[in-house]
C-alpha positions as CSV (number, residue, x, y, z in Angstrom):
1,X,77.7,1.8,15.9
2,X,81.0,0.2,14.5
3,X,83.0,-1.6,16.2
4,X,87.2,-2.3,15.8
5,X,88.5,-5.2,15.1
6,X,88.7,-6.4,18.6
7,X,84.8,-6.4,18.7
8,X,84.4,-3.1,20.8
9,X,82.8,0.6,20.1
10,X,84.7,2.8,17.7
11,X,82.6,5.9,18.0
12,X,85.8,8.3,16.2
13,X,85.8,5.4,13.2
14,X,81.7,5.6,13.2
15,X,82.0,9.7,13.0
16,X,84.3,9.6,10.4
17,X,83.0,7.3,8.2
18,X,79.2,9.4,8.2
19,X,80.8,12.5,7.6
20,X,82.2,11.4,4.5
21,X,79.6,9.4,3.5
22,X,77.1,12.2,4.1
23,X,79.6,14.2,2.0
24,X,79.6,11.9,-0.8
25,X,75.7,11.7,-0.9
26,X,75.6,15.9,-0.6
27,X,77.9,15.8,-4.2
28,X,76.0,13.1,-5.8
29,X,72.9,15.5,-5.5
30,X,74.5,18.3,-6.6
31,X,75.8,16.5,-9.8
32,X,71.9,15.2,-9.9
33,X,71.0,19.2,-9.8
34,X,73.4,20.0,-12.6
35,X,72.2,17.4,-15.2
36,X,68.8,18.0,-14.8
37,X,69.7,22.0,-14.5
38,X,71.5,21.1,-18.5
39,X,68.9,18.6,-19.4
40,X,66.5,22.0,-19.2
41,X,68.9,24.1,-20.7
42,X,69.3,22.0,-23.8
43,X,65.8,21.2,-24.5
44,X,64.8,24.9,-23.7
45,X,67.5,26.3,-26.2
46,X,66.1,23.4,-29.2
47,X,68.4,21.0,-28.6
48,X,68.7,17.3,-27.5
49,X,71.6,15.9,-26.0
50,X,72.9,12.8,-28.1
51,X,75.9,11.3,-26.1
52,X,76.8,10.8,-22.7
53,X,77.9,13.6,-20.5
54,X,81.1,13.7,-18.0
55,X,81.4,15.5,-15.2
56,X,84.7,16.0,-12.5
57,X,84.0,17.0,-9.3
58,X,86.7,19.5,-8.9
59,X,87.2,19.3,-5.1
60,X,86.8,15.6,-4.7
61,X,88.3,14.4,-7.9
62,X,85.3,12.1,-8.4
63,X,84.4,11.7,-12.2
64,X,80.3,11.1,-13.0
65,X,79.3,9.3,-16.4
């Protein structure tokens, strides 16, 4: 439970800070899916991916590297 800065229960703050962290870790496994799903895809097709590869998250604006 969090709690304010006054020391008491802030069960609105605690609600809305594990809905967006449950949101984060739901895109992080998503961008997990589609690296492996490419990582396949490459090495089925012949090919080996040399650099790094960048993705944007379009919704949330995050960036992965």
């Amino acid at each position: 439970m969090y709690k304010n800065n006054e020391g008491y229960a802030d069960p609105t703050a605690c609600t809305a800070i594990d809905t967006a962290a449950k949101k984060e870790q739901e895109i992080e496994k998503l961008n997990h899916k589609v690296i492996q799903s490419f990582r396949l895809l490459v090495d089925l097709a012949g090919f080996e991916i040399v650099g790094r590869i960048t993705l944007k998250h379009r919704k949330s604006g995050k960036i992965f590297r």
